[in-house]
C-alpha positions in Angstrom: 76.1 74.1 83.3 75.4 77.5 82.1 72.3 79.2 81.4 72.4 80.4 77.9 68.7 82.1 78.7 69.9 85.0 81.4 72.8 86.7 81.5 73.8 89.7 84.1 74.9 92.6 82.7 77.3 95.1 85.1 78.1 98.6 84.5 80.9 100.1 86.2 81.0 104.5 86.4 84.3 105.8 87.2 85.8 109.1 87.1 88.7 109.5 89.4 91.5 108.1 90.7 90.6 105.9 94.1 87.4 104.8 91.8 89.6 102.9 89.1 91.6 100.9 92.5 88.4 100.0 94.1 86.7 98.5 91.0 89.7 97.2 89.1 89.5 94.2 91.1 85.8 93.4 91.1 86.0 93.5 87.0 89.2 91.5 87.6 87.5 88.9 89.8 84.3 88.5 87.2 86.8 87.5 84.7 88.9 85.0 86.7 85.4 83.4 87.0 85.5 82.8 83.1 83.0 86.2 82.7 80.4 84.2 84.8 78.3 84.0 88.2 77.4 81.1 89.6 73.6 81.3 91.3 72.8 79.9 94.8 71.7 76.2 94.6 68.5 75.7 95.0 67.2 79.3 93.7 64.6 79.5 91.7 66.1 81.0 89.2 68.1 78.5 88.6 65.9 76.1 88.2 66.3 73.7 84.9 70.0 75.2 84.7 71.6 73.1 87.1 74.7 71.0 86.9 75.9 68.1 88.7 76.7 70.3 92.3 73.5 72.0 91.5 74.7 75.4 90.5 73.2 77.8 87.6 76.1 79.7 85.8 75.5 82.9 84.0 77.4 84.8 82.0 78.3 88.0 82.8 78.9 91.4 80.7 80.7 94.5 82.3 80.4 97.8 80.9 82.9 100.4 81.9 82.1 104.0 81.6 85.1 106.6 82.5 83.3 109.8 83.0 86.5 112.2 82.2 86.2 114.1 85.9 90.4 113.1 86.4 91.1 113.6 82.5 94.9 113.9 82.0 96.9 111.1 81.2 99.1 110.9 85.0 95.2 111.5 87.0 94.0 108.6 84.2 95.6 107.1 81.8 98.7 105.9 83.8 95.9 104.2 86.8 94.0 102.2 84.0 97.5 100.8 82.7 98.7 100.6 86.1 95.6 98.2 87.1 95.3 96.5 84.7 92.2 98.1 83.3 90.5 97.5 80.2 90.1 100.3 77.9 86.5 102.1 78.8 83.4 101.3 76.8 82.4 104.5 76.7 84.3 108.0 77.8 82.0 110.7 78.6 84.7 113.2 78.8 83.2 116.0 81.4 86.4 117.0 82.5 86.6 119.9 85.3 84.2 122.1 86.4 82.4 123.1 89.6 80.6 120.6 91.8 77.1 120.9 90.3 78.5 121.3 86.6 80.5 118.2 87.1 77.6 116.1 88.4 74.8 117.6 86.0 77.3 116.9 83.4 78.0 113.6 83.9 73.8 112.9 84.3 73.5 114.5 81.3 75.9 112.3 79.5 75.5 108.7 81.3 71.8 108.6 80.7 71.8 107.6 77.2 74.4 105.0 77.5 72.0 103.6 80.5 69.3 104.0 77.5 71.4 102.1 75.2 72.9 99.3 77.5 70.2 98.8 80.2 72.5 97.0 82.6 70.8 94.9 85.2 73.2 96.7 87.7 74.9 99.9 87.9 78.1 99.6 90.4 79.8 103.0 91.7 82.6 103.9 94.1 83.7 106.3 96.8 82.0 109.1 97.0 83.7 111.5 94.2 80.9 113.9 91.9 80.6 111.2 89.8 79.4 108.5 92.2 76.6 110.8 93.0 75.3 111.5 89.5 75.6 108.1 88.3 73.8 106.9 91.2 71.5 109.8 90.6 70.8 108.9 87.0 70.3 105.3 87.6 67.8 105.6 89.9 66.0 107.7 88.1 65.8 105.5 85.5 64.7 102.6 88.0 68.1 100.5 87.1 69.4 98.8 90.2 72.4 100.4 91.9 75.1 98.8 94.4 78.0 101.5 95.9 81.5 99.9 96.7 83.0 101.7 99.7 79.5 102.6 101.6 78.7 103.3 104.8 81.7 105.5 105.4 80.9 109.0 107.2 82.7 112.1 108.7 79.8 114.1 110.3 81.3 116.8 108.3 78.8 117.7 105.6 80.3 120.8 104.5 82.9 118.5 102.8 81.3 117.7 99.3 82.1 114.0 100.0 79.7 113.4 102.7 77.4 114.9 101.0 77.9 112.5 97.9 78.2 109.5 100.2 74.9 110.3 102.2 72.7 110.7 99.0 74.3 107.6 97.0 73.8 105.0 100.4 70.5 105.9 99.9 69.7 105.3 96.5 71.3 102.1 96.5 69.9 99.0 96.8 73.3 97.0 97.3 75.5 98.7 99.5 78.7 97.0 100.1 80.7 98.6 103.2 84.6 98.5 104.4 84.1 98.5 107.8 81.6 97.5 110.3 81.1 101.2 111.3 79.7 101.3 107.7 77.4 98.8 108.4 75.8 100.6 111.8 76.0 104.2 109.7 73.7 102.8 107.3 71.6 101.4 109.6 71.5 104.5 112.0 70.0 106.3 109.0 67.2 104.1 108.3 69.0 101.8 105.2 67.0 98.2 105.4 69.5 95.9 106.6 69.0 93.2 104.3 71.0 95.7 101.6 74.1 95.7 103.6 76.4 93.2 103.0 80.1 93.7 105.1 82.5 92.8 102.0 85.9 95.1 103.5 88.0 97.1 101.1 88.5 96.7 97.7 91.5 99.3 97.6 93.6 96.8 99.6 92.7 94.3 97.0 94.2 96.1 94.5 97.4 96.9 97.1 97.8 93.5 97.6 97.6 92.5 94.0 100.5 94.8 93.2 102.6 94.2 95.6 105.3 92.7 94.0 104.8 95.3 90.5 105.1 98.3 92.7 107.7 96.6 94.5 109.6 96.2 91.7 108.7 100.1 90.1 110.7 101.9 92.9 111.3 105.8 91.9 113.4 105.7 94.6 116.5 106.0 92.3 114.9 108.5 89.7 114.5 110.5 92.6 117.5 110.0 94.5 116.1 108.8 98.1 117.2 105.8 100.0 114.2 103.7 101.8 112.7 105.5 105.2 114.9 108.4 104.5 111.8 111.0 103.5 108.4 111.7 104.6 105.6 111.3 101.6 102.8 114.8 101.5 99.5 114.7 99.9 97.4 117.5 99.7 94.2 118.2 97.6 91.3 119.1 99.6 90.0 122.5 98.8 89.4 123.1 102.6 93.3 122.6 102.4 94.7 124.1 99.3 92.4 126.8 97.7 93.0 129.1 100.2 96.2 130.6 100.6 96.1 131.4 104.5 95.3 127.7 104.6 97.9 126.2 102.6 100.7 128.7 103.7 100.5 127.3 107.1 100.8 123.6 105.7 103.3 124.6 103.8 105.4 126.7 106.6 104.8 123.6 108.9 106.6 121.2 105.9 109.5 123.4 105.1 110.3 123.3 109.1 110.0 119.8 108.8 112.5 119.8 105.8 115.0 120.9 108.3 114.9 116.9 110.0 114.1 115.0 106.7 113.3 115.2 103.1 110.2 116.0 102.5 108.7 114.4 99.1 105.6 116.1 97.7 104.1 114.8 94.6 101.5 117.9 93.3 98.0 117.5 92.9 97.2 119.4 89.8 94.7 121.4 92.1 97.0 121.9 94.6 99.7 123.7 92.3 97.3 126.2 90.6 97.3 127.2 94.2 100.9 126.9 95.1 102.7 128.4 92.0 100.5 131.5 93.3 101.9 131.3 96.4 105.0 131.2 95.4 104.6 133.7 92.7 103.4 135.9 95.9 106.3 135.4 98.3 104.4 133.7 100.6 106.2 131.3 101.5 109.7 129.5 101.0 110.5 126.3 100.2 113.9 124.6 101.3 116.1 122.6 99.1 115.2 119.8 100.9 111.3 120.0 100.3 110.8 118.2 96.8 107.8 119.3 95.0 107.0 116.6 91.9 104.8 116.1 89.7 101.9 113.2 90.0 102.9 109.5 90.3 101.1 106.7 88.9 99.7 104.0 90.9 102.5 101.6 91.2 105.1 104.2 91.9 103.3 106.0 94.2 102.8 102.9 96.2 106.6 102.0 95.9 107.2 105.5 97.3 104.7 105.0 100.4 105.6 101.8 101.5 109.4 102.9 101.2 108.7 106.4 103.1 109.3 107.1 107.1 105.7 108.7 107.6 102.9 109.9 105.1 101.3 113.1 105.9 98.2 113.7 103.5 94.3 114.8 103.8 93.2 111.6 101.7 91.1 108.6 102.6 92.0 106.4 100.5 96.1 107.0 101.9 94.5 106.5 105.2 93.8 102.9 104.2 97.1 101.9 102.3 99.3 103.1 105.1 97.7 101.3 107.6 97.9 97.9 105.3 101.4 99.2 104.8 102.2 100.0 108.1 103.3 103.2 107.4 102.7 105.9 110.3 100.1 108.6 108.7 99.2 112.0 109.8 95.9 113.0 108.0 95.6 116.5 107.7 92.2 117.4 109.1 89.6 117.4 111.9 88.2 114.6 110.8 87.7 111.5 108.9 85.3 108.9 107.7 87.4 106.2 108.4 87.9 106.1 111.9 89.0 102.2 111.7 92.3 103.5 109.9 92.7 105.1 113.9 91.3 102.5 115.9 92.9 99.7 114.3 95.4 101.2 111.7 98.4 103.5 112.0 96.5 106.6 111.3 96.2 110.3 113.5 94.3 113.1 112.7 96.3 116.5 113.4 94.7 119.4 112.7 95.5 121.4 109.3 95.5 124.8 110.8 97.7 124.5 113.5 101.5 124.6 112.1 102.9 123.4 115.6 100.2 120.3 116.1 101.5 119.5 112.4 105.5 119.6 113.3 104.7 117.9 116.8 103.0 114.9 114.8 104.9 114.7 112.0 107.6 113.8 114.0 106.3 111.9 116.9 105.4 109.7 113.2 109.2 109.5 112.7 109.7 107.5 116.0 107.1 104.9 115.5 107.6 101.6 113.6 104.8 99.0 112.5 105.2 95.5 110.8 101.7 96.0 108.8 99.9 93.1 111.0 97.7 95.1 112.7 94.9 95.8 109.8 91.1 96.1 109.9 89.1 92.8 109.6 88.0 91.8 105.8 91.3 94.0 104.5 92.6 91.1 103.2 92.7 91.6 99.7 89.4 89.2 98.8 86.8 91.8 98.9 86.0 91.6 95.5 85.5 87.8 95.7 82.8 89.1 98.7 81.4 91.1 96.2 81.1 88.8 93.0 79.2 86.8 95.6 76.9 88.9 97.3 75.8 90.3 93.1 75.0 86.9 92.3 73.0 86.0 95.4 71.2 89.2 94.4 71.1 88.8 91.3 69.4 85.5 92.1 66.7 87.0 94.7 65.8 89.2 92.4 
């Protein structure tokens, strides 16, 4: 039976790319529910709206609010078609800028659309600028906020990142983590336990979702490779690529590995501000055989990961889809918040400043093979079911 009287209202902030795979499925999962929750029997909350197993259901309203922080159409657009994404409620359209401009823009912005709406929940992801200053905002504004993807920490905090992770764990008061080391971050740093709920990874959800659309959206012929005949680079991190002693030896280490393989870089458009002056420079050369493209969507970036040899990159979210792939990944820096992708995936860290430690990885990654089996526990693509959950026993509580 549902209860006409109460309904929960969700609002989903989103502003880059690894936010829109990591909620898609949750807004996916409300609807495959019939845009409902179903309360814990017995609550009293449910009380007088019970049917015959004793179960309150209430309808449920999502809100989605694209703050503009990735604005073109291959950083946006082509993700929300991609996923399956409904067209966002609102657009706030902040669009680039530095750290604090982005995140005071998007506070500035999202607060009257939390005036207007006045969800009962404000749900964010990752830990991009716009995680922080929606979590920021909410709070503020004493609306209740849960973060998808928390826990997760590098000890690195003069990455921008931690920085955004540590302040949005604790303004949450739902904090729904990947990983078990999530859970023992959060409670390492004081977070009351009772607001940590182990769901795993909403990312893979979406992975596993698509796997037989990306499948079937190979580039492979576009591009002219043949399956586990290149490697696949990432780059994007500003420790990485706004420097140009920094990214020439990244980029030294990939044209020697050019010499044993094709080498398949689709370019961030950060990364090739930083690149064409490079090149413009002389710094560097780049072989026939390393292939700079343009950005991929989600499905065809997939396709071209699960069909590559190895993945070098200096993303987390990469870190996770290889290991579910079973793709061997090199992650280009000293660290990472997502040591499980090491410990239980098919991930190494390789230092981004040292051109040899690169080469000597890169192609230890060439030898190795993995059938994908081996994944973290809860990365099985019903994370967002976890999550649905876990809201409307909250949602209940409270």
């Amino acid at each position: 039976m549902t209860d006409t009287t109460r309904s929960l209202k969700l609002l989903y902030v989103v502003g880059a790319r690894p936010n829109f795979m990591k909620v898609a499925p949750i807004i996916n999962e409300v609807k495959r529910r019939g845009d409902a929750i179903e309360l814990p029997s017995g609550d009293s909350i449910a009380a007088g709206a019970k049917g015959a197993a004793g179960v309150a259901s209430v309808p449920v309203t999502q809100i989605l609010v694209h703050t503009g922080q990735h604005y073109d159409q291959k950083m946006s657009g082509v993700f929300f078609r991609d996923l399956g994404l409904p067209e966002p409620d609102y657009n706030l359209g902040v669009g680039s800028g530095s750290h604090t401009q982005q995140t005071a823009g998007v506070m500035t912005a999202l607060e009257p659309v939390l005036t207007t709406e006045q969800p009962d929940l404000v749900l964010v992801a990752g830990d991009v600028n716009s995680t922080v200053a929606a979590a920021l905002t909410a709070a503020k504004m004493n609306i209740p906020v849960a973060h998808i993807e928390a826990g997760l920490r590098s000890r690195d905090r003069a990455m921008p990142e931690e920085i955004n992770r540590i302040v949005t764990d604790q303004l949450s008061d739902l904090l729904f983590t990947p990983s078990r080391d999530g859970d023992e971050n959060l409670v390492a740093e004081g977070v009351a336990p009772e607001k940590i709920v182990f769901v795993g990874n909403t990312m893979i959800d979406s992975l596993e979702a698509h796997r037989a659309d990306f499948k079937a959206a190979s580039p492979l012929a576009r591009l002219g490779l043949g399956p586990k005949g290149y490697v696949l680079v990432t780059l994007h991190r500003p420790s990485n690529v706004d420097d140009s002693a920094s990214l020439k030896i990244l980029m030294s280490a990939l044209a020697q590995l050019a010499d044993d393989i094709t080498v398949v870089f689709p370019v961030h458009l950060r990364t090739q501000q930083s690149l064409e002056r490079l090149l413009a420079e002389g710094g560097i050369e780049r072989p026939p055989s390393l292939r700079l493209c343009e950005p991929l969507g989600y499905l065809e970036f997939l396709s071209l990961m699960n069909d590559a040899r190895a993945v070098l990159t200096d993303s987390g979210g990469i870190q996770e889809e290889t290991t579910v792939l079973g793709v061997p990944c090199c992650t280009l820096r000293t660290s990472t918040e997502r040591p499980v992708t090491i410990t239980e995936g098919t991930n190494r860290l390789v230092d981004p400043m040292d051109g040899q430690a690169i080469l000597t990885a890169a192609r230890a990654a060439l030898r190795e093979r993995s059938d994908g089996t081996l994944r973290p526990e809860y990365w099985d693509g019903q994370a967002s079911e976890r999550i649905i959950d876990a809201i409307a026993d909250w949602f209940a509580r409270s």
